[in-house]
N, CA, C and O atoms as a GROMACS GRO file, in nm:
protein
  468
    1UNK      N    1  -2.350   8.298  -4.427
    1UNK     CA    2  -2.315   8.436  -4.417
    1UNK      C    3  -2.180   8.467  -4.478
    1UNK      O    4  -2.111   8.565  -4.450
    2UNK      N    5  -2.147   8.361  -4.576
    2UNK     CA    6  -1.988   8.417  -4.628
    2UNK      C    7  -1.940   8.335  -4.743
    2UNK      O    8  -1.997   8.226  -4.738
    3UNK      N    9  -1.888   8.341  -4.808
    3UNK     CA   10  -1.868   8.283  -4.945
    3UNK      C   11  -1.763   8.163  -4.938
    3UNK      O   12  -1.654   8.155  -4.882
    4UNK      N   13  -1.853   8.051  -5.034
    4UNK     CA   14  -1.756   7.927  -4.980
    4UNK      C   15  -1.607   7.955  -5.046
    4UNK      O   16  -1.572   8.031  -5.137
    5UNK      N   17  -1.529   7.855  -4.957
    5UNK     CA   18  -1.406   7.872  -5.017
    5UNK      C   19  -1.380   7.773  -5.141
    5UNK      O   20  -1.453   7.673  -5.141
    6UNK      N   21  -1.274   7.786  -5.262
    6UNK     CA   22  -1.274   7.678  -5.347
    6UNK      C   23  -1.273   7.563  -5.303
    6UNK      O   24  -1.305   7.489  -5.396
    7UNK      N   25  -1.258   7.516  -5.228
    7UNK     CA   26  -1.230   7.339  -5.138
    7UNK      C   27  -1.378   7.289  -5.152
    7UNK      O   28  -1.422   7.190  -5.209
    8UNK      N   29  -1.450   7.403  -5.075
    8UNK     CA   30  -1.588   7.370  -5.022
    8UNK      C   31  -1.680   7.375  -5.172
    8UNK      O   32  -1.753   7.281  -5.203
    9UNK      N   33  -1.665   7.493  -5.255
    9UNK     CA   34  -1.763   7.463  -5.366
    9UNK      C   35  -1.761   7.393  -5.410
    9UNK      O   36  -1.871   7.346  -5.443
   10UNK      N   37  -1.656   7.331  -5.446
   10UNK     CA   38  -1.614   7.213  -5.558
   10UNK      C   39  -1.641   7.071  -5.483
   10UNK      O   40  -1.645   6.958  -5.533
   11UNK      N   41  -1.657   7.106  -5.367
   11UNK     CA   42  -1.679   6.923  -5.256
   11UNK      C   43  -1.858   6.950  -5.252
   11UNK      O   44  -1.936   6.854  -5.256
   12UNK      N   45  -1.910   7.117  -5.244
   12UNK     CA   46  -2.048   7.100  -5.262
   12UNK      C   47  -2.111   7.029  -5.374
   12UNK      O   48  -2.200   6.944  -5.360
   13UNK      N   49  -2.047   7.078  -5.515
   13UNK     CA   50  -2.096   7.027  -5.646
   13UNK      C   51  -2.042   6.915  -5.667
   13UNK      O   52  -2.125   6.847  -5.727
   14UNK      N   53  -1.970   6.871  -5.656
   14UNK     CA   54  -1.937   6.680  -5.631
   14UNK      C   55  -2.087   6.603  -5.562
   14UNK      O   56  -2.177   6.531  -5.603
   15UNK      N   57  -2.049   6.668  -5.439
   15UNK     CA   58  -2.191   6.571  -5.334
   15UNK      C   59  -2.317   6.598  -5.430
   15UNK      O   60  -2.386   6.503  -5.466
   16UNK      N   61  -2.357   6.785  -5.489
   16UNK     CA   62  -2.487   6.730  -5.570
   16UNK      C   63  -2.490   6.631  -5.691
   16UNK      O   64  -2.591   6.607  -5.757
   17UNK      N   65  -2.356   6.572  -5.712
   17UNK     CA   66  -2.352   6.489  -5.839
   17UNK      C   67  -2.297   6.392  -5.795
   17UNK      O   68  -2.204   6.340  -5.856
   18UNK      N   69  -2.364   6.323  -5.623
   18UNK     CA   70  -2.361   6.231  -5.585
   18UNK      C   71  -2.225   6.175  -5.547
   18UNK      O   72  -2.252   6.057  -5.528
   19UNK      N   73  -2.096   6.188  -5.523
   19UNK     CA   74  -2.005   6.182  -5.512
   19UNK      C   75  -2.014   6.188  -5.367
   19UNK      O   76  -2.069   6.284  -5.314
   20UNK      N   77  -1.944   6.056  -5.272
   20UNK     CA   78  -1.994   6.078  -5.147
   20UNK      C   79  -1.847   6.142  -5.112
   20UNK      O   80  -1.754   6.088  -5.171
   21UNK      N   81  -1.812   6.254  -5.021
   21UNK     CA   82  -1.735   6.372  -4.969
   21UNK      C   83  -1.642   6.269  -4.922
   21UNK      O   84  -1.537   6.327  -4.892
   22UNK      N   85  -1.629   6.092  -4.894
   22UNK     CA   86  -1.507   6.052  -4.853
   22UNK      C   87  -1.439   6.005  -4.950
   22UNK      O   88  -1.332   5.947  -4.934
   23UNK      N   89  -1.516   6.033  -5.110
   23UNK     CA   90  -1.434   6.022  -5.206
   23UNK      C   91  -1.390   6.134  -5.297
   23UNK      O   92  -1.362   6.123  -5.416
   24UNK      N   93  -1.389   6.279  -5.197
   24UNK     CA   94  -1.294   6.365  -5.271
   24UNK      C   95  -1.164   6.402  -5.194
   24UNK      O   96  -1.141   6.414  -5.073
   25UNK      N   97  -1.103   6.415  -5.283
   25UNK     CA   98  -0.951   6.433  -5.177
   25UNK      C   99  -0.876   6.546  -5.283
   25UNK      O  100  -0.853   6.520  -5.401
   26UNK      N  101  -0.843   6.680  -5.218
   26UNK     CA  102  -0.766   6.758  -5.286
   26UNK      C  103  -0.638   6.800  -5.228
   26UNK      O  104  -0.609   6.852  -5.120
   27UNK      N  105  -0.558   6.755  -5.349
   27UNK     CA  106  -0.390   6.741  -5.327
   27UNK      C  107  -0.304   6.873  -5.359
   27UNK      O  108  -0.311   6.925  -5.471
   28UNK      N  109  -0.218   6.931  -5.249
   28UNK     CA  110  -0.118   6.991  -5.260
   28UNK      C  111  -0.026   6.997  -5.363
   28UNK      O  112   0.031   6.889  -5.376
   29UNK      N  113   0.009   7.081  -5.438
   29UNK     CA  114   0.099   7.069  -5.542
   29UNK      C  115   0.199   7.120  -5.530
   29UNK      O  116   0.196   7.242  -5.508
   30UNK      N  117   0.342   7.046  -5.540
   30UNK     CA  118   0.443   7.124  -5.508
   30UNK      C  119   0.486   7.230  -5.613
   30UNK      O  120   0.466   7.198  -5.730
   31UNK      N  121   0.527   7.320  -5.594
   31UNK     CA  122   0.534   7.438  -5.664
   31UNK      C  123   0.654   7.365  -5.828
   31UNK      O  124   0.737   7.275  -5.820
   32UNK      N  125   0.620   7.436  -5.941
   32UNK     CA  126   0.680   7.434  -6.056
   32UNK      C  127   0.683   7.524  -6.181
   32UNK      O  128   0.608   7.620  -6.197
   33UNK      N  129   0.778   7.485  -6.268
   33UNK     CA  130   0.770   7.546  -6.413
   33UNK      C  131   0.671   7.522  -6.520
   33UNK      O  132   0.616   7.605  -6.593
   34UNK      N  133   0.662   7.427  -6.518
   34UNK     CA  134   0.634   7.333  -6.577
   34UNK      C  135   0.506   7.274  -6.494
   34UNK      O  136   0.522   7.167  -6.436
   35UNK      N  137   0.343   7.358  -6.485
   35UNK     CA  138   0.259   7.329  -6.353
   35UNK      C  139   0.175   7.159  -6.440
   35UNK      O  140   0.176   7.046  -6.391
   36UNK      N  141   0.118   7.198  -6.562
   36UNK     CA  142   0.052   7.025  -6.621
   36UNK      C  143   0.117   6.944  -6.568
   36UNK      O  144   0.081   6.897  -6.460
   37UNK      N  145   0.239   6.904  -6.636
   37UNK     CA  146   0.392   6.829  -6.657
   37UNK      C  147   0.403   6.773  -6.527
   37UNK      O  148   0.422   6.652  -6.518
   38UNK      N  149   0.395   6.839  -6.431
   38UNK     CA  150   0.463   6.818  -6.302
   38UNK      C  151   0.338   6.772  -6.227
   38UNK      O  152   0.352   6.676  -6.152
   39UNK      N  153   0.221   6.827  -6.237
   39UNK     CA  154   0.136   6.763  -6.177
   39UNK      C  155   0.103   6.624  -6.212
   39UNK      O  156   0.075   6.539  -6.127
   40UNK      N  157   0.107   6.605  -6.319
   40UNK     CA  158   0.076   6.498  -6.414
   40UNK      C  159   0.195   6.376  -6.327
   40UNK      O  160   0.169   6.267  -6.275
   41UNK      N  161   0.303   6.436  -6.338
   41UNK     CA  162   0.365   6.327  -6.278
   41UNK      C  163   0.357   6.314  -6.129
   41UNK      O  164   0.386   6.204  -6.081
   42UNK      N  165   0.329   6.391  -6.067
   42UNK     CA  166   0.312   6.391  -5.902
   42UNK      C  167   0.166   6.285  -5.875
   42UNK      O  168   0.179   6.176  -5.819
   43UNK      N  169   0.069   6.321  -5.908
   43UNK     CA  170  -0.106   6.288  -5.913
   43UNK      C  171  -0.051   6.086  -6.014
   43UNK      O  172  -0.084   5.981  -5.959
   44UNK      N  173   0.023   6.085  -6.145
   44UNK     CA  174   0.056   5.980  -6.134
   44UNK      C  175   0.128   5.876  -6.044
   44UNK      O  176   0.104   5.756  -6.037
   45UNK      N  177   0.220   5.946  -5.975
   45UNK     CA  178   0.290   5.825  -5.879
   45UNK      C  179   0.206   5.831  -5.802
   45UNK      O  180   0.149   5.723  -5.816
   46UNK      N  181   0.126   5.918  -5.681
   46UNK     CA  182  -0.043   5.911  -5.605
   46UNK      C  183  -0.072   5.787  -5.681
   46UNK      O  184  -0.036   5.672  -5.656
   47UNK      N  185  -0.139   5.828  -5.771
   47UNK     CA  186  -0.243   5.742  -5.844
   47UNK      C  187  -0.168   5.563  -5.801
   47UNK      O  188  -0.212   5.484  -5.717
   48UNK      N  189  -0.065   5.549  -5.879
   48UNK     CA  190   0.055   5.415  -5.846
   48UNK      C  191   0.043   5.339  -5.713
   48UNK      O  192   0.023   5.228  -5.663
   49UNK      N  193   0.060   5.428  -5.694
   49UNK     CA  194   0.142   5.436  -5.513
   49UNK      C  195   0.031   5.378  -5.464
   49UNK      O  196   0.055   5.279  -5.395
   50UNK      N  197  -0.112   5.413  -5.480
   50UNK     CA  198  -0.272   5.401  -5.410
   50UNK      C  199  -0.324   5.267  -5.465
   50UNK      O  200  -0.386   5.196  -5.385
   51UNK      N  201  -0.308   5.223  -5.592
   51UNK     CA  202  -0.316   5.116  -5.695
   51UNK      C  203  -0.478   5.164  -5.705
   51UNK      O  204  -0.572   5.092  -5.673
   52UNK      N  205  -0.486   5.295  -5.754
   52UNK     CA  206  -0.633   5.334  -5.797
   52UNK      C  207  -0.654   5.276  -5.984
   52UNK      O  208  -0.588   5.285  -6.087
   53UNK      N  209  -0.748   5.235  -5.954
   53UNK     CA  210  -0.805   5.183  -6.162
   53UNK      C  211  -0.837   5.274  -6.170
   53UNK      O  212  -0.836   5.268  -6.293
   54UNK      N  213  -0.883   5.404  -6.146
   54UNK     CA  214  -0.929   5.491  -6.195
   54UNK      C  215  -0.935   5.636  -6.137
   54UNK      O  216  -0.973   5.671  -6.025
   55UNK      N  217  -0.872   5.737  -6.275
   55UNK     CA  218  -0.904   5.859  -6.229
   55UNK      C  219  -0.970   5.989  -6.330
   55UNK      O  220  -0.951   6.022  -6.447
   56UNK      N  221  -1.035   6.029  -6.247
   56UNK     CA  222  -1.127   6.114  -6.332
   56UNK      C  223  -1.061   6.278  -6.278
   56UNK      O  224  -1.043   6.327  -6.166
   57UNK      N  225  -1.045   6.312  -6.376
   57UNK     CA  226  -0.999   6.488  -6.390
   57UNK      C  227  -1.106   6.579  -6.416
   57UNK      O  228  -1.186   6.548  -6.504
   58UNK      N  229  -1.122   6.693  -6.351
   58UNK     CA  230  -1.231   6.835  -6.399
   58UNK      C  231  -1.086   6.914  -6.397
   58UNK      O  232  -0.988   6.920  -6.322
   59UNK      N  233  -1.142   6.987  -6.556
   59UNK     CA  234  -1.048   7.081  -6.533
   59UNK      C  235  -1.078   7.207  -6.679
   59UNK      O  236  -1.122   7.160  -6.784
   60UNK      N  237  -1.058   7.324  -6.672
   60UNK     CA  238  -1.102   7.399  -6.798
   60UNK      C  239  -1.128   7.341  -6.910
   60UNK      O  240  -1.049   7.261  -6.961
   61UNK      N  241  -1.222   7.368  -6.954
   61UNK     CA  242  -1.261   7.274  -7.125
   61UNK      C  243  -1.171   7.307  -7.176
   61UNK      O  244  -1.114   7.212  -7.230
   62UNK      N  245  -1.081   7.480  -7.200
   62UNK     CA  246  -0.967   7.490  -7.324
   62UNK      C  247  -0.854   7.393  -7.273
   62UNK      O  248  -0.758   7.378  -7.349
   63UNK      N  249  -0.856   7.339  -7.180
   63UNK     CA  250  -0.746   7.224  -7.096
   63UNK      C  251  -0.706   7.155  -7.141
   63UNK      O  252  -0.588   7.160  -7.176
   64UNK      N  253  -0.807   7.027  -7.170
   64UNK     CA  254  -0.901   6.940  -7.157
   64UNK      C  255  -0.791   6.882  -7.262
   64UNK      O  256  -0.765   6.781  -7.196
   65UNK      N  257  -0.714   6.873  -7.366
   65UNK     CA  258  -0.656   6.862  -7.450
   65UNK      C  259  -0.507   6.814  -7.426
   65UNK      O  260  -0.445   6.717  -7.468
   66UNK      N  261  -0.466   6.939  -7.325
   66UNK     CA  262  -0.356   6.948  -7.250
   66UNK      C  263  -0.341   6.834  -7.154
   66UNK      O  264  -0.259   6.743  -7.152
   67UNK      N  265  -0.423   6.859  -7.091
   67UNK     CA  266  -0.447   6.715  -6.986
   67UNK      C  267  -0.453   6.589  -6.970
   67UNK      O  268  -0.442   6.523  -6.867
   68UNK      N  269  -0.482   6.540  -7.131
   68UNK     CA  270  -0.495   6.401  -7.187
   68UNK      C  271  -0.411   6.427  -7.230
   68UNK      O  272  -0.321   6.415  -7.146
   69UNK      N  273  -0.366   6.468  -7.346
   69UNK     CA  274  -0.233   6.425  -7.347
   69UNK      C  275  -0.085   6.395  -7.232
   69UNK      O  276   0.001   6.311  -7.257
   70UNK      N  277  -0.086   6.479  -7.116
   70UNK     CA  278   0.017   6.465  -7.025
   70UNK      C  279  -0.041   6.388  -6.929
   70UNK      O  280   0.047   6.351  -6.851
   71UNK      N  281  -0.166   6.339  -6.892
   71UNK     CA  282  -0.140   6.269  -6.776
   71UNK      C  283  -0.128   6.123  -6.857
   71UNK      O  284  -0.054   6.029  -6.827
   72UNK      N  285  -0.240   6.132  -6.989
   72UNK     CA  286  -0.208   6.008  -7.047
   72UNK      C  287  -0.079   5.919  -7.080
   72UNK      O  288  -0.084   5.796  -7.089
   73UNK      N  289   0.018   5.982  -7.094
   73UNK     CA  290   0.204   5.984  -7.073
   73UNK      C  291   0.231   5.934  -6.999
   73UNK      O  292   0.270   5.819  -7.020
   74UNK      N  293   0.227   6.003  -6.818
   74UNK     CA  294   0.263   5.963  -6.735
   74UNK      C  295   0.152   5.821  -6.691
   74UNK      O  296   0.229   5.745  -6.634
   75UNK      N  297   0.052   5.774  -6.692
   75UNK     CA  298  -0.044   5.684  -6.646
   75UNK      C  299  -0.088   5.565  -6.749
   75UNK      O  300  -0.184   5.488  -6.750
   76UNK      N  301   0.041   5.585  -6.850
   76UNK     CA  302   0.010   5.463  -6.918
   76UNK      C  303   0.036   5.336  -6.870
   76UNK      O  304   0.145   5.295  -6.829
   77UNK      N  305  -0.091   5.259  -6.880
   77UNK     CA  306  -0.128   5.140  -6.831
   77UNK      C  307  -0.150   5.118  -6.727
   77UNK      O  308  -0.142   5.007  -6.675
   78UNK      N  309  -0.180   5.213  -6.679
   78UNK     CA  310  -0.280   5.194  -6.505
   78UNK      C  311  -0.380   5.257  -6.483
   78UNK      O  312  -0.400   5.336  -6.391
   79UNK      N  313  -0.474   5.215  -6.597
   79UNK     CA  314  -0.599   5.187  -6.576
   79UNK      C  315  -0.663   5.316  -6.628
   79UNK      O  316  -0.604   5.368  -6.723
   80UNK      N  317  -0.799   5.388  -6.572
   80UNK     CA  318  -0.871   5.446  -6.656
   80UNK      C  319  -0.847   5.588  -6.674
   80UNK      O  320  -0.787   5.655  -6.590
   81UNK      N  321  -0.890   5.630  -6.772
   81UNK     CA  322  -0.883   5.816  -6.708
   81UNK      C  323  -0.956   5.910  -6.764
   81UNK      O  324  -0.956   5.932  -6.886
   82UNK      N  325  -1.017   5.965  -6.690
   82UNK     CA  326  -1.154   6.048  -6.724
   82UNK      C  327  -1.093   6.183  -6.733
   82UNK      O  328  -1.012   6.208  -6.644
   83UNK      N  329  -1.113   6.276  -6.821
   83UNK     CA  330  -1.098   6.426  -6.811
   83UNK      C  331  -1.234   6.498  -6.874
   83UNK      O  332  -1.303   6.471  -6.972
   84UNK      N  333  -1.243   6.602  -6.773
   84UNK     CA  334  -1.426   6.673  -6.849
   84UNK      C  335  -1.390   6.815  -6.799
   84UNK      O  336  -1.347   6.847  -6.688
   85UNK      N  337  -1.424   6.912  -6.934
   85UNK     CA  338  -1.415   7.022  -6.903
   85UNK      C  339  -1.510   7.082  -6.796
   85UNK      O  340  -1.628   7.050  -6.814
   86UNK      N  341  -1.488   7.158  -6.694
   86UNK     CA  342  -1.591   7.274  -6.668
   86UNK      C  343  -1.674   7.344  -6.707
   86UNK      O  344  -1.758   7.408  -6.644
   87UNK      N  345  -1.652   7.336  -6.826
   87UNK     CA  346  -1.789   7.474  -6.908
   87UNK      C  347  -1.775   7.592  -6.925
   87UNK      O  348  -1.851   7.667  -6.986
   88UNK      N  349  -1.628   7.630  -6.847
   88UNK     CA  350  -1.665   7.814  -6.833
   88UNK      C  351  -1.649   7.913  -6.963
   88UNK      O  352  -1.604   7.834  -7.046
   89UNK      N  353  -1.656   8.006  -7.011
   89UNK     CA  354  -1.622   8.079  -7.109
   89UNK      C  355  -1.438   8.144  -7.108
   89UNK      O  356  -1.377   8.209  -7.023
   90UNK      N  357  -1.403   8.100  -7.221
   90UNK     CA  358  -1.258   8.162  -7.205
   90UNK      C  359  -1.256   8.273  -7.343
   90UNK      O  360  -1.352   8.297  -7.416
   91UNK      N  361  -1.129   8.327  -7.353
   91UNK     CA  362  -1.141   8.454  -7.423
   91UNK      C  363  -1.083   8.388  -7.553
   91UNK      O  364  -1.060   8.267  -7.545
   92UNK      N  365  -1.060   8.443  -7.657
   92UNK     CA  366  -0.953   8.394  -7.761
   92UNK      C  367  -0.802   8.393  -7.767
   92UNK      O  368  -0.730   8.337  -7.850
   93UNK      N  369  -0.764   8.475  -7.650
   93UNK     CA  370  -0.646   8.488  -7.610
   93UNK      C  371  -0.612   8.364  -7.543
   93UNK      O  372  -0.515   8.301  -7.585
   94UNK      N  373  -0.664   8.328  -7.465
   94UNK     CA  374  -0.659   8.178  -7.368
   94UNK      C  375  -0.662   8.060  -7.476
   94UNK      O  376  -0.572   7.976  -7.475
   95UNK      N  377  -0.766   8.056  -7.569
   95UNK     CA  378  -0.741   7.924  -7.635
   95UNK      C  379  -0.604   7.929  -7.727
   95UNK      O  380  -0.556   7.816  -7.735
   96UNK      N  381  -0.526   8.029  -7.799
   96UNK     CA  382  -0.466   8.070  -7.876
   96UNK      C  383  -0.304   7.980  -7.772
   96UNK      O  384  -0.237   7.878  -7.785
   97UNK      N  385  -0.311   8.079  -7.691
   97UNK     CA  386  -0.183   8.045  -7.569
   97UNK      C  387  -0.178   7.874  -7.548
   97UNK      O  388  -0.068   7.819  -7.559
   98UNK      N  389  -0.288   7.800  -7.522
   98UNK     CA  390  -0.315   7.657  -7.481
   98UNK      C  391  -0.293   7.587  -7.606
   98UNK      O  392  -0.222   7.486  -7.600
   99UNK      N  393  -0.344   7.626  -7.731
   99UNK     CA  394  -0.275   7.586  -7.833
   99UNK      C  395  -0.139   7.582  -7.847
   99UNK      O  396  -0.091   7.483  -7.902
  100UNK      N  397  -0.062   7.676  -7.805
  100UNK     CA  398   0.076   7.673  -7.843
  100UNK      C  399   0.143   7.602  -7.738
  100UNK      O  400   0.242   7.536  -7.769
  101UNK      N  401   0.097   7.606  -7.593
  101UNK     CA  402   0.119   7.502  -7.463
  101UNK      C  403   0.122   7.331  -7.505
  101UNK      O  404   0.203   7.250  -7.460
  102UNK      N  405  -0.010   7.295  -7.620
  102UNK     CA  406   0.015   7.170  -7.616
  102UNK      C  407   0.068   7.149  -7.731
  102UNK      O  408   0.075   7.031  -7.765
  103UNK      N  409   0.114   7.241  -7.814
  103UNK     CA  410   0.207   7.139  -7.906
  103UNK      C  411   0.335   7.134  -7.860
  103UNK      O  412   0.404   7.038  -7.893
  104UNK      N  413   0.379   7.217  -7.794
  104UNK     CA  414   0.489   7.243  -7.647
  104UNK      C  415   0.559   7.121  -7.594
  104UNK      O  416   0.675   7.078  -7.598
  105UNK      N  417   0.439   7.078  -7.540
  105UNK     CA  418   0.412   6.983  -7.433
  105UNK      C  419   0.416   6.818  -7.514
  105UNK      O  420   0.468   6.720  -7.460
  106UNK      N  421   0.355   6.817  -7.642
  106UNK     CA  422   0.307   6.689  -7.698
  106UNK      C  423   0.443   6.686  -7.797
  106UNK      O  424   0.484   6.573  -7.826
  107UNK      N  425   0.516   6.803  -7.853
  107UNK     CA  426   0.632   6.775  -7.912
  107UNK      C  427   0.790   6.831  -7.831
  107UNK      O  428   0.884   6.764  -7.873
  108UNK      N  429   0.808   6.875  -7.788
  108UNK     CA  430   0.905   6.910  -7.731
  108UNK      C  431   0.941   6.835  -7.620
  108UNK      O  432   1.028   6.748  -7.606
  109UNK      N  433   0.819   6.908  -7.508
  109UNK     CA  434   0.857   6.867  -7.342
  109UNK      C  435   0.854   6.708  -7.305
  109UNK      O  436   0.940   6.643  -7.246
  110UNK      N  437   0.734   6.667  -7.355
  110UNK     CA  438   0.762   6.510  -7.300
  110UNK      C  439   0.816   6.410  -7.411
  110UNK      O  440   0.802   6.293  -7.376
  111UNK      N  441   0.863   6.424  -7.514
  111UNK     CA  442   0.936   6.321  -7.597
  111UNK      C  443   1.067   6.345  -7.558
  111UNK      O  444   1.144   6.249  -7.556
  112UNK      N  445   1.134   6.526  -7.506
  112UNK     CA  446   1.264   6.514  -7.502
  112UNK      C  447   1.306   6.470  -7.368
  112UNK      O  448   1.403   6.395  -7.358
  113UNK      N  449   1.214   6.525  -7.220
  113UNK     CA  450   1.237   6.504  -7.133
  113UNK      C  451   1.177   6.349  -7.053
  113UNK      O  452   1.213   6.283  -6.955
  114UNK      N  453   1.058   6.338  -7.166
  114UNK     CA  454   1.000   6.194  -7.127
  114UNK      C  455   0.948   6.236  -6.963
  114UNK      O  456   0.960   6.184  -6.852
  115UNK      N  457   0.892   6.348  -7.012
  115UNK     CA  458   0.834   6.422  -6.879
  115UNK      C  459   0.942   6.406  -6.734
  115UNK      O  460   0.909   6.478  -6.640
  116UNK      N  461   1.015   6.354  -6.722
  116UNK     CA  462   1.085   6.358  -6.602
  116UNK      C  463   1.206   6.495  -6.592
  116UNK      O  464   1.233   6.523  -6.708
  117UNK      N  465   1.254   6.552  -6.533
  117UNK     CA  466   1.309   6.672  -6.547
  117UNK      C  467   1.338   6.726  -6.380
  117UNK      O  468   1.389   6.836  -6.358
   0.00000   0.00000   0.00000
C-alpha cells in the first residue's frame, strides 16, 4: 500500500538477481565537495579495512567512466572491481557536464591532490 523506499527497491532488485539481502550493505556518506572523489576514498578504506577481493559498483551508465577511473586510483591493488551502469536515459546536458567532471577528475583532481584533500 505505499511506495518502496530507495533502500528497499534496490535490496528488492539485488535479491531478484539473486544476491542474498546479507550481502547488501548500504553506506552513509559523509557529506562533500568533491561527492566521486570522496566516496571513492571513504568505500576504499571500507573496502581495506574489511580485506574484501572484491567490489562491484551500480551506478548511472553516463557515470560509469567517472567511477573507474576514481575508485580505480584509490583501490589499486586490492583486488577486483566491477562497475555497471543502470540503464536509465540521461539528457545531453548530463553527458556533456560528466564529460567535463572526468577530465576534471582524471587530470587535475587526482594527479594534483592524489585524491587525498
Amino acid at each position: 500500500g505505499r511506495n518502496y523506499t530507495h533502500d528497499e527497491w534496490v535490496t528488492h532488485l539485488m535479491m531478484e538477481a539473486k544476491v542474498p539481502a546479507t550481502d547488501i550493505e548500504f553506506i552513509a556518506m559523509p557529506a562533500s565537495n568533491f561527492g566521486t572523489l570522496s566516496e571513492a576514498r571513504y568505500i576504499a578504506d571500507l573496502v581495506k579495512g574489511r580485506h574484501y577481493g572484491r567490489l562491484i559498483l551500480v551506478t548511472s551508465t553516463y557515470h560509469t567512466r567517472r567511477v573507474w577511473i576514481t575508485f580505480s586510483h584509490f583501490l589499486k591493488g586490492q583486488g577486483e572491481l566491477y562497475i555497471y551502469g543502470s540503464g536509465e536515459n540521461v539528457r545531453f546536458h548530463n553527458i556533456m557536464t560528466e564529460y567535463i567532471k572526468v577530465l576534471l577528475y582524471r587530470y587535475v583532481l587526482i594527479p594534483i591532490t592524489g585524491g587525498r584533500f
